[in-house]
C-alpha positions as CSV (number, residue, x, y, z in Angstrom):
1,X,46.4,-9.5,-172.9
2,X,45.3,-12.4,-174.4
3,X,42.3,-13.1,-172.4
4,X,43.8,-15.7,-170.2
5,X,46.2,-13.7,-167.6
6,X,49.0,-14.2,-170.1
7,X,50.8,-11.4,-172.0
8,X,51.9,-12.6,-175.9
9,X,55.0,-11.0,-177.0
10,X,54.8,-11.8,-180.9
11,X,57.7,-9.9,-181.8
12,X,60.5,-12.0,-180.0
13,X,62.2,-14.5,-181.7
14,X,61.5,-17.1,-179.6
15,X,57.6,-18.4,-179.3
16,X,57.2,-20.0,-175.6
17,X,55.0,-23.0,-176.2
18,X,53.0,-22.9,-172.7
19,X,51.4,-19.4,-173.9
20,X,48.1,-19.8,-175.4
21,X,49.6,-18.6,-179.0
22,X,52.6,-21.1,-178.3
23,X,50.0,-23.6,-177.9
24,X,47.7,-22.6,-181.1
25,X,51.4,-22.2,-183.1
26,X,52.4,-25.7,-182.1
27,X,48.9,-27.2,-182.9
28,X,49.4,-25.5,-186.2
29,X,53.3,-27.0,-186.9
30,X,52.0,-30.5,-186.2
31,X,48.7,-29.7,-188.4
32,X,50.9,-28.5,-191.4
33,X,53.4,-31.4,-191.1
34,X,51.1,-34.0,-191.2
35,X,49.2,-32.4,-193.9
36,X,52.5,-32.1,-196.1
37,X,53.4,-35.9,-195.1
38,X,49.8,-37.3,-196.7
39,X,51.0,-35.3,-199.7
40,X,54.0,-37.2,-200.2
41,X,52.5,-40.0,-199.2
42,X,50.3,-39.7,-202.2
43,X,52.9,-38.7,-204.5
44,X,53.2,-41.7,-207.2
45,X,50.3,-43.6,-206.0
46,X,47.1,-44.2,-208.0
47,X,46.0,-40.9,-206.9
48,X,48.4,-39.2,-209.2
49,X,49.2,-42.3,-211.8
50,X,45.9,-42.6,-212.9
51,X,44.8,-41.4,-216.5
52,X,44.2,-37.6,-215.8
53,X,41.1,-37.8,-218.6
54,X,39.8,-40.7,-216.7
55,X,39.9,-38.9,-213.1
56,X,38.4,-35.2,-214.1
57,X,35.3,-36.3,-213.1
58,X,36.0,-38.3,-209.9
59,X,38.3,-35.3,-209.0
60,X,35.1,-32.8,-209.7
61,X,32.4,-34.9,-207.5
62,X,35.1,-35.0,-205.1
63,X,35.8,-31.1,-205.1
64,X,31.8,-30.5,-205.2
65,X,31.9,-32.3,-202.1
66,X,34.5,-30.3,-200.6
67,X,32.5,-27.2,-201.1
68,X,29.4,-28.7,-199.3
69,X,30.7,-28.6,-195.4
70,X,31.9,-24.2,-196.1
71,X,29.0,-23.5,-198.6
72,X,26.2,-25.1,-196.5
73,X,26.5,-26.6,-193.6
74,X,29.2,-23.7,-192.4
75,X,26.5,-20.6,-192.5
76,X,24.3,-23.2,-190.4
77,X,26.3,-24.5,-187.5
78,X,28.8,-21.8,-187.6
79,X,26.9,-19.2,-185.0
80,X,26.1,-21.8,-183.1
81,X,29.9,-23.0,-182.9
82,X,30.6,-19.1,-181.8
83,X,28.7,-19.2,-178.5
84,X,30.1,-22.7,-177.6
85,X,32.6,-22.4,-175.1
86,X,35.5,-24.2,-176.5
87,X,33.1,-24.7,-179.8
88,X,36.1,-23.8,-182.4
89,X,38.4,-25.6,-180.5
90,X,36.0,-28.9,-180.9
91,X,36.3,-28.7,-184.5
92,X,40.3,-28.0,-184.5
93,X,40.4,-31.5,-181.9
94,X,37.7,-32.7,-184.2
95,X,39.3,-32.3,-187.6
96,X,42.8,-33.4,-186.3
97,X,41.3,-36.7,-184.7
98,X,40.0,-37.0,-188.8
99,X,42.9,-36.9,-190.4
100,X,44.5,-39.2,-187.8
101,X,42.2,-41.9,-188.7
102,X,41.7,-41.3,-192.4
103,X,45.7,-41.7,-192.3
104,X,45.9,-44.8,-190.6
105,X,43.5,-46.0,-193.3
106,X,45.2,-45.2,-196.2
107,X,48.3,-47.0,-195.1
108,X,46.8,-50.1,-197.2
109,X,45.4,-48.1,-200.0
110,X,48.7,-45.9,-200.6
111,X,50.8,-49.4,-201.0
112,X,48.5,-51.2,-203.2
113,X,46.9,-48.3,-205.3
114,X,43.2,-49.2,-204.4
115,X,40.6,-46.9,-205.3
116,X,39.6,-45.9,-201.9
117,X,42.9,-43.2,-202.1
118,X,40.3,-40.9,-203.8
119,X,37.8,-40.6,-201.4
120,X,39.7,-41.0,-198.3
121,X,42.5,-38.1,-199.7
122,X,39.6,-35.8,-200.6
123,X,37.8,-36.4,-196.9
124,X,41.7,-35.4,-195.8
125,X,41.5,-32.2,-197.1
126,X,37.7,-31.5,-196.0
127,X,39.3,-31.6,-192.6
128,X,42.5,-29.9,-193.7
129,X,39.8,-26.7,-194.7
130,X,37.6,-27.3,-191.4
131,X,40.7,-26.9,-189.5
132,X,41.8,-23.7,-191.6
133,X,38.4,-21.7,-190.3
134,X,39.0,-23.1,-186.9
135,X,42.1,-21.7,-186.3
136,X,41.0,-18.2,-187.7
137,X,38.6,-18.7,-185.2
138,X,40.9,-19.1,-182.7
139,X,43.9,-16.9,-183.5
140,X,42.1,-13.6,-181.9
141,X,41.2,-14.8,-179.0
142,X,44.9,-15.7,-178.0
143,X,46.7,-12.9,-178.7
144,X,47.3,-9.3,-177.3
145,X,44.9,-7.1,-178.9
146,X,44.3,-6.4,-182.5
147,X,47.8,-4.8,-182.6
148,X,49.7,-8.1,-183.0
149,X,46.7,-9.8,-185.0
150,X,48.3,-9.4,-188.0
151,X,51.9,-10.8,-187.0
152,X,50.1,-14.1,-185.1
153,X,49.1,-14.6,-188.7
154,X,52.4,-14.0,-190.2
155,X,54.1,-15.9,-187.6
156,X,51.7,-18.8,-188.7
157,X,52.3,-18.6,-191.8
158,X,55.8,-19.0,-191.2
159,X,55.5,-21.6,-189.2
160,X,53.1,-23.9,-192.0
161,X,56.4,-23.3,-194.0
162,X,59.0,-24.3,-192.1
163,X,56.7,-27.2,-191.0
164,X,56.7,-28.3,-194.5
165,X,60.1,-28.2,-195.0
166,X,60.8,-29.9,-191.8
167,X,58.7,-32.8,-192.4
168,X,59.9,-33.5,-195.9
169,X,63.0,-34.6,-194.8
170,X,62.0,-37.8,-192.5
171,X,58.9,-38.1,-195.0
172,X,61.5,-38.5,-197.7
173,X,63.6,-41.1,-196.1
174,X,60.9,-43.0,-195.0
175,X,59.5,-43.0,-198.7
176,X,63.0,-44.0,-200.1
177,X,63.5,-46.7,-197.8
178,X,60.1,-47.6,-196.8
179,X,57.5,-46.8,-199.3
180,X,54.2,-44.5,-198.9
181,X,52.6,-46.8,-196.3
182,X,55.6,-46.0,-193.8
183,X,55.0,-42.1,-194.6
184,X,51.7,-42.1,-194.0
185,X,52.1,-43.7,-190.9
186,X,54.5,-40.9,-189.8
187,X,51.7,-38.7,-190.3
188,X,49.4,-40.7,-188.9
189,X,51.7,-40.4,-185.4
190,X,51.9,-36.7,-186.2
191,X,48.4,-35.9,-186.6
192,X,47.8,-38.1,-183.2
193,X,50.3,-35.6,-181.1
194,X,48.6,-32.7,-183.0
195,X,45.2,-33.8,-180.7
196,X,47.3,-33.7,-178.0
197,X,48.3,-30.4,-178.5
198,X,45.1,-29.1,-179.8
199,X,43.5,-30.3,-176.6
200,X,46.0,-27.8,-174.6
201,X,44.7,-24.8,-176.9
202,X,42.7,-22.2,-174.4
203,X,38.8,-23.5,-174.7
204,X,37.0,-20.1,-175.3
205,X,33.8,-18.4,-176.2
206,X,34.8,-16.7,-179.6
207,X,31.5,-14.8,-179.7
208,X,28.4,-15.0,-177.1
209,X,26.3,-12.5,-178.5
210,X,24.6,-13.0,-182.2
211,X,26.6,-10.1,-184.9
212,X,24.8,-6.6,-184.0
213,X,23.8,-4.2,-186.6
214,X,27.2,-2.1,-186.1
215,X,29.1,-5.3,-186.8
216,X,26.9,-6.3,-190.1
217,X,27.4,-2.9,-191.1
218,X,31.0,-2.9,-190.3
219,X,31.4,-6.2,-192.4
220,X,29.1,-5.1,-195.5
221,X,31.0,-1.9,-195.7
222,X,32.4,-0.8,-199.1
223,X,36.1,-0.9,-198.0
224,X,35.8,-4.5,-196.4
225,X,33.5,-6.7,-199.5
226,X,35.9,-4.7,-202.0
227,X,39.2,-6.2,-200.3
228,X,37.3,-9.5,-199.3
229,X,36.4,-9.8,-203.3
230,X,40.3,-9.2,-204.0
231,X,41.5,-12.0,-201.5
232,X,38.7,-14.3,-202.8
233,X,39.9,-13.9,-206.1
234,X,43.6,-14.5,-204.4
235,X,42.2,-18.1,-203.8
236,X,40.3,-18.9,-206.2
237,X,43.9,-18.6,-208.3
238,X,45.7,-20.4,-206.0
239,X,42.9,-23.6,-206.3
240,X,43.1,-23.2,-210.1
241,X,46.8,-23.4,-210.3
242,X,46.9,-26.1,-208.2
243,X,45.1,-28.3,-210.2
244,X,46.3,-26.9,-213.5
245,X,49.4,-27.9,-212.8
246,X,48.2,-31.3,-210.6
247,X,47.3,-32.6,-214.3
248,X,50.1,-30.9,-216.3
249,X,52.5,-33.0,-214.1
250,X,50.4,-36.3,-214.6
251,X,50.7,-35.9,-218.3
252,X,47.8,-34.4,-218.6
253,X,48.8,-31.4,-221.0
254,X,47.7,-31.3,-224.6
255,X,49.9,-29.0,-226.0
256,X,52.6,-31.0,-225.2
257,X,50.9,-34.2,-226.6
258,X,50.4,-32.5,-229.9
259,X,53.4,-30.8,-230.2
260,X,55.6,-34.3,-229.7
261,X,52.7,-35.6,-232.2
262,X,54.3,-33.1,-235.0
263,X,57.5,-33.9,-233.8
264,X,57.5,-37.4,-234.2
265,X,55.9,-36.9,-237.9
266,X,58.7,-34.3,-238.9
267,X,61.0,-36.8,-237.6
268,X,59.6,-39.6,-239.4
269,X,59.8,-37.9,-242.7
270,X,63.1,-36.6,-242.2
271,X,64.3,-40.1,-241.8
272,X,62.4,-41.7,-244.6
273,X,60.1,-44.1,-241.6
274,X,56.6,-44.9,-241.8
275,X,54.4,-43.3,-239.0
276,X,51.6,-45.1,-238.0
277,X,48.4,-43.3,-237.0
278,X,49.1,-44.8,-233.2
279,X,52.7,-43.9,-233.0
280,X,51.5,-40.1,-233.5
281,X,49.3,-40.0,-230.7
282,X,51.4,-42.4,-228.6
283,X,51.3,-41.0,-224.5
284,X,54.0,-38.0,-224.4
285,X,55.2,-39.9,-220.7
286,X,54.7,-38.5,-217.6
287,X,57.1,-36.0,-216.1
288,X,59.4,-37.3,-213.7
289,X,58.4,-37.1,-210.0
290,X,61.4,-34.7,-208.8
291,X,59.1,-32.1,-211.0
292,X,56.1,-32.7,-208.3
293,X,58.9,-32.1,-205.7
294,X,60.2,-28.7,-207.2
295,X,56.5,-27.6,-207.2
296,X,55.3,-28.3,-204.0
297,X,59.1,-26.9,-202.6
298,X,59.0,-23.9,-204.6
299,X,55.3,-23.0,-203.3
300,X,56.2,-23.9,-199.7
301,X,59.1,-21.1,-200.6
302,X,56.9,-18.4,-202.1
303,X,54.7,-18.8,-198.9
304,X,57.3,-18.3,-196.4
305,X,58.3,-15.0,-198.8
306,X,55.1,-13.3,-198.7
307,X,54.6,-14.3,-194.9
308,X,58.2,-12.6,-194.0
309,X,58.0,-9.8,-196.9
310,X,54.3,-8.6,-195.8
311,X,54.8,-6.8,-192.3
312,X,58.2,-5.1,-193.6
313,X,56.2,-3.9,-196.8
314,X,52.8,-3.0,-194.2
315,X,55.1,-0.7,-191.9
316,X,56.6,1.0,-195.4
317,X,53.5,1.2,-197.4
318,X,51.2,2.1,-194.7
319,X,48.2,1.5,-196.9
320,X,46.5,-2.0,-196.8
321,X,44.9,-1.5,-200.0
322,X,48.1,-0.8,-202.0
323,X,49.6,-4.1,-200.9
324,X,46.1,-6.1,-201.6
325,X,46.5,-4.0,-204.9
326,X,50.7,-5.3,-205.2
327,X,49.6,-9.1,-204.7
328,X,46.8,-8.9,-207.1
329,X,49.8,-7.5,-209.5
330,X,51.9,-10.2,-208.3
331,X,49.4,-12.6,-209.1
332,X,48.9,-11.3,-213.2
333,X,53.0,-11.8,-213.3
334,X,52.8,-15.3,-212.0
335,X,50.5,-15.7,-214.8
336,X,52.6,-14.4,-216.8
337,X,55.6,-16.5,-216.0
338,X,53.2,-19.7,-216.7
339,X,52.1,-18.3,-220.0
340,X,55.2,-17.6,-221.3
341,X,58.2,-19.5,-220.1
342,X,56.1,-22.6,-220.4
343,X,57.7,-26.0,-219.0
344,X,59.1,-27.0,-215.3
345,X,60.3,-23.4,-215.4
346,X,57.1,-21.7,-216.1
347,X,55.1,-23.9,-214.0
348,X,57.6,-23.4,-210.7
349,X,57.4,-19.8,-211.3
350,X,53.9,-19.5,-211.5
351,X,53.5,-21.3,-208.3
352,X,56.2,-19.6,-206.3
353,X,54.3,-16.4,-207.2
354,X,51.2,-17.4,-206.4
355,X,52.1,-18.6,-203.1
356,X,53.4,-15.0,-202.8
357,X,50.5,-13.5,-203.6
358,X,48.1,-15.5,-201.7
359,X,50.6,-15.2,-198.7
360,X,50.8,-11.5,-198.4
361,X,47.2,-10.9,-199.9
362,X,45.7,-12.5,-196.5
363,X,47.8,-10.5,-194.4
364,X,46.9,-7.2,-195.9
365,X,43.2,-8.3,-196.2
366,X,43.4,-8.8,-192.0
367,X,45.0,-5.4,-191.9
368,X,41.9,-4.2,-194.1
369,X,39.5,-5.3,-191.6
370,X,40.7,-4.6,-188.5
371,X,40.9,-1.1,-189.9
372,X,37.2,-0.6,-191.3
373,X,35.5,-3.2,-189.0
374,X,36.8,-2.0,-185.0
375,X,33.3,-3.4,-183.5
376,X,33.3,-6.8,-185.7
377,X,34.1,-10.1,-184.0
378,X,37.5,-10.8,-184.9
379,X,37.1,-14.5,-184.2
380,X,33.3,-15.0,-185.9
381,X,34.5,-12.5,-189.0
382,X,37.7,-14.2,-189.9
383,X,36.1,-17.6,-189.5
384,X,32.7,-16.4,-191.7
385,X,35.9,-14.8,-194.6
386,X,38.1,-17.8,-194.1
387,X,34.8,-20.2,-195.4
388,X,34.0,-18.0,-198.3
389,X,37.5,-17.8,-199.3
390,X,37.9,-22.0,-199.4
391,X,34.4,-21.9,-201.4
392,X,36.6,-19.6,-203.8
393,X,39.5,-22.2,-203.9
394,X,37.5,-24.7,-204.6
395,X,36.3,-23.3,-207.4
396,X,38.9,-22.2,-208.7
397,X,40.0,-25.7,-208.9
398,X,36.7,-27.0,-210.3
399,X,37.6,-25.4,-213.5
400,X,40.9,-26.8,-214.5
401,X,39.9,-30.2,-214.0
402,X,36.4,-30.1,-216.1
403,X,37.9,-27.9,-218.6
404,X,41.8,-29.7,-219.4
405,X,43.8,-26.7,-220.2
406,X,47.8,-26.6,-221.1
407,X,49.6,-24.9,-218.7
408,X,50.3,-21.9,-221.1
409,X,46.6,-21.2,-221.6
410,X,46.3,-21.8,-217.6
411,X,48.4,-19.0,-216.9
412,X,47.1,-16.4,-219.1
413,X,43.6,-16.9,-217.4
414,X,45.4,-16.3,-214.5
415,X,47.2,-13.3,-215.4
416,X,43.5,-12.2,-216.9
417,X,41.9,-12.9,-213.7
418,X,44.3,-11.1,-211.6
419,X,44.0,-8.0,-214.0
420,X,40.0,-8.0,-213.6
421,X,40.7,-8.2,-210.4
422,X,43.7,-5.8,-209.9
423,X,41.4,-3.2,-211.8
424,X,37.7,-3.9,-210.2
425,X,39.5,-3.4,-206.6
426,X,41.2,-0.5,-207.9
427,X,38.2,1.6,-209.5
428,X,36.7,0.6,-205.9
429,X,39.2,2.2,-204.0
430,X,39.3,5.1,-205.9
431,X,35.1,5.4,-205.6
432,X,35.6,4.8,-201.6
433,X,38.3,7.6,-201.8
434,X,35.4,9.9,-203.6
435,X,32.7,9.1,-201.1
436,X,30.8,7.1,-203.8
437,X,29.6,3.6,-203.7
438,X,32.2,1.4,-205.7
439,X,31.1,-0.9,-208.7
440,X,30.7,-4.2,-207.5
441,X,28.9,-7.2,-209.4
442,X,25.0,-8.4,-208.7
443,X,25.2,-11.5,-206.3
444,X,23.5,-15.0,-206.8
445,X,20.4,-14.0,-204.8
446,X,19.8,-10.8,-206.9
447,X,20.0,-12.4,-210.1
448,X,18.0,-15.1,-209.1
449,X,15.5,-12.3,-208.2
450,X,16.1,-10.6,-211.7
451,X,15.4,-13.6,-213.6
452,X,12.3,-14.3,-211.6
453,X,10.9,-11.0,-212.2
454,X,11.5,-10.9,-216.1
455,X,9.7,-14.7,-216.4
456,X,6.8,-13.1,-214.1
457,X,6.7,-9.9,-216.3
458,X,6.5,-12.1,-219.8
459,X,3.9,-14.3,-218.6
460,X,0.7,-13.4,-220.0
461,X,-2.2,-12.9,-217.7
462,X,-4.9,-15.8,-218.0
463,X,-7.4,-14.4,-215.3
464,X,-10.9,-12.5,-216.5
465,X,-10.2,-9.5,-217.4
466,X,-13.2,-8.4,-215.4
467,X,-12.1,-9.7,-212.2
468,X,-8.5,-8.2,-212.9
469,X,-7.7,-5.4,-210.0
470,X,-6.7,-2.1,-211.3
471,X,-3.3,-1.5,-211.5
472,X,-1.3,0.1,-208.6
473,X,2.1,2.4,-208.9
474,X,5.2,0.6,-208.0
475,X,5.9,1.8,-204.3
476,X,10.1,1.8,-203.1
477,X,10.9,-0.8,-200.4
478,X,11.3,2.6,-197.7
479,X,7.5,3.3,-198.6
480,X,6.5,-0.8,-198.0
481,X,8.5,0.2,-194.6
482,X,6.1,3.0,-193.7
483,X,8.7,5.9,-194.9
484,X,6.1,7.5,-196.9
485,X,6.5,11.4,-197.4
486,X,4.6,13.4,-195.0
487,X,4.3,10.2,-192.7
């Protein structure tokens, strides 16, 4: 049951939108439509016309803000949100209510290119995220048991697909005919029916009691920070590709600057023409917009894959890890693609796969811990992953935008990334499968702690050596506990 009286049947074809997942699903559709409308919206304004060398660092105080509200304030408010009745759903009604009214504003900024697009599109997709971690707050809590977890998310995923596609047909019109102020409207009337249905979502208490030791344990077990680590690194790739290929279709790629640059001088020689010093480093032009169209189409495409292909490859793999293990390798031949192929074809590959990747990663991460973590919150857990993992987008994106790469170099970091990855998670596994504790790399607190340690050790003593207190031996933590031997 779903907790409200009502059985939901996940595996029909048909969703009934009065059930509390039909209500969460439609919520979602109207979420993901507006969302993809403020992207077209945005498509050929300043936000993307503007000198990509000139925006980096904009674009980088922007995505540092991002971070703040899932790095910081998240951790803070986010118990607190748990034992609210109806606490996640504020934040869904919250988030959508945001968007509403940053849309409505931009309908002056997207026609006239003024410089508030950048702050009011980044604050959009602040809400976009908060909204994200809601709804994997929510999602447990209407559905029947943790049996049909896994396929509410894959139905979801679906759904932000065909929601994507579905809006881009009246988007396009309107931005034909109309022009990005009309579009933005549209989503602004979207995201304003979106409240309405977010208000009908089931107001519930997603966890009344603070995490117990089982469920920390549960969470901090080997199995579950392995696979959380893999799905982090999931998207962490999708934010870097994102961006890589954000400034490669704003003209922003080097290699193909220089590469016309020795192509204009061989030309120049060939036909016996001066070259001037400008004419060689002359703007290579900006790709044509239908590219930012095949991009975003051909990722909306690798999502709805990996949504559909994931519970047919669960139920014949049986083993969560080996399809976390397939999408990290899915992942090293998107970068591949990018790498190699080079161009529109290289960059639309590289997304598509990507999208797979991150599509069927997340569902096979779920499996992972409703399997090692039966005790844990499923509502507080997935909310606490679904934070760290938009940290890891973020930055992922933070590096491709201070650091301009060309697409090629872009997707051999990727497809070096995903092996790290691929192979870290895979040595893991195989020191889970041995009853040993797998490898795993020192956190930020821990070096912190190293590096305060070694500056304390080198710093020479300036007290009298008189008044110095002979030295003790170094006691373990279990002894500072009162776990001394023959205690």
């Amino acid at each position: 049951m779903s907790g409200h009286g009502e059985p939901v049947r996940l595996l029909e074809p048909r969703i009934d939108v009065r059930s509390p997942f039909g209500r969460l699903a439609l919520t979602h559709v109207l979420s993901l439509a507006g969302d993809a409308l403020v992207a077209m919206s945005l498509a050929g304004t300043l936000f993307f016309d503007v000198d990509p060398s000139e925006a980096r660092w904009k674009i980088a105080l922007y995505l540092l803000f991002t971070m703040a509200p899932f790095a910081v304030v998240g951790p803070l408010i986010g118990p607190a949100m748990d034992r609210a009745r109806g606490g996640h759903r504020a934040v869904m009604v919250g988030s959508t209510i945001g968007r509403a009214v940053i849309a409505v504003l931009l309908i002056g900024p997207v026609g006239n290119d003024s410089l508030l697009l950048f702050p009011e599109a980044f604050l959009m997709l602040v809400m976009a995220k908060t909204y994200q971690v809601a709804k994997a707050a929510i999602v447990p809590t209407v559905v029947d048991g943790d049996a049909e977890l896994v396929d509410a998310n894959s139905k979801l995923q679906l759904l932000s697909g065909f929601a994507g596609f579905a809006a881009g047909i009246p988007g396009g019109l309107l931005l034909l005919l109309l022009g990005p102020s009309a579009v933005v409207f549209l989503a602004a009337v979207v995201f304003a029916v979106g409240v309405i249905a977010a208000l009908r979502v089931p107001s519930t208490t997603i966890a009344a009691e603070p995490a117990g030791d089982l469920e920390k344990a549960e969470l901090r077990s080997a199995g579950v920070l392995s696979a959380a680590s893999a799905m982090g690194t999931l998207r962490a790739v999708v934010g870097f590709v994102t961006f890589l290929l954000a400034f490669a279709l704003r003209g922003g790629d080097k290699v193909a600057q220089l590469g016309t640059a020795v192509g204009r001088l061989a030309g120049s020689e060939h036909v016996g023409q001066d070259m001037s010093p400008g004419d060689l480093v002359a703007p290579v032009g900006v790709p044509p917009a239908w590219h930012f169209g095949v991009i975003v189409a051909v990722s909306v495409a690798g999502g709805l894959a990996g949504a559909a292909l994931a519970p047919t490859a669960r139920r014949t793999i049986r083993n969560e890890e080996s399809l976390l293990l397939a999408a990290l390798g899915i992942g090293v031949a998107a970068g591949l693609a990018g790498a190699l192929l080079g161009g529109l074809a290289g960059q639309a590959t590289m997304a598509l796969l990507v999208a797979v990747a991150a599509s069927s990663g997340k569902q096979a991460f779920d499996a992972v811990v409703q399997r090692d973590a039966p005790d844990a919150n499923r509502g507080r857990s997935f909310a606490r992953f679904e934070s760290r993992f938009q940290v890891a987008w973020v930055l992922g994106a933070f590096i491709p935008v201070v650091i301009p790469l060309p697409t090629r170099i872009g997707g051999w970091f990727v497809s070096l990334l995903s092996v790290a990855a691929a192979v870290f998670f895979a040595l893991g596994m195989r020191a889970i499968g041995q009853g040993e504790a797998p490898p795993r790399l020192p956190t930020a607190r821990e070096v912190g702690r190293g590096v305060r340690s070694r500056v304390g050790s080198t710093r020479p003593d300036r007290r009298d050596p008189a008044r110095r207190p002979p030295s003790a031996p170094m006691t373990s933590t279990a002894d500072d506990d009162g776990d001394r031997p023959g205690q």
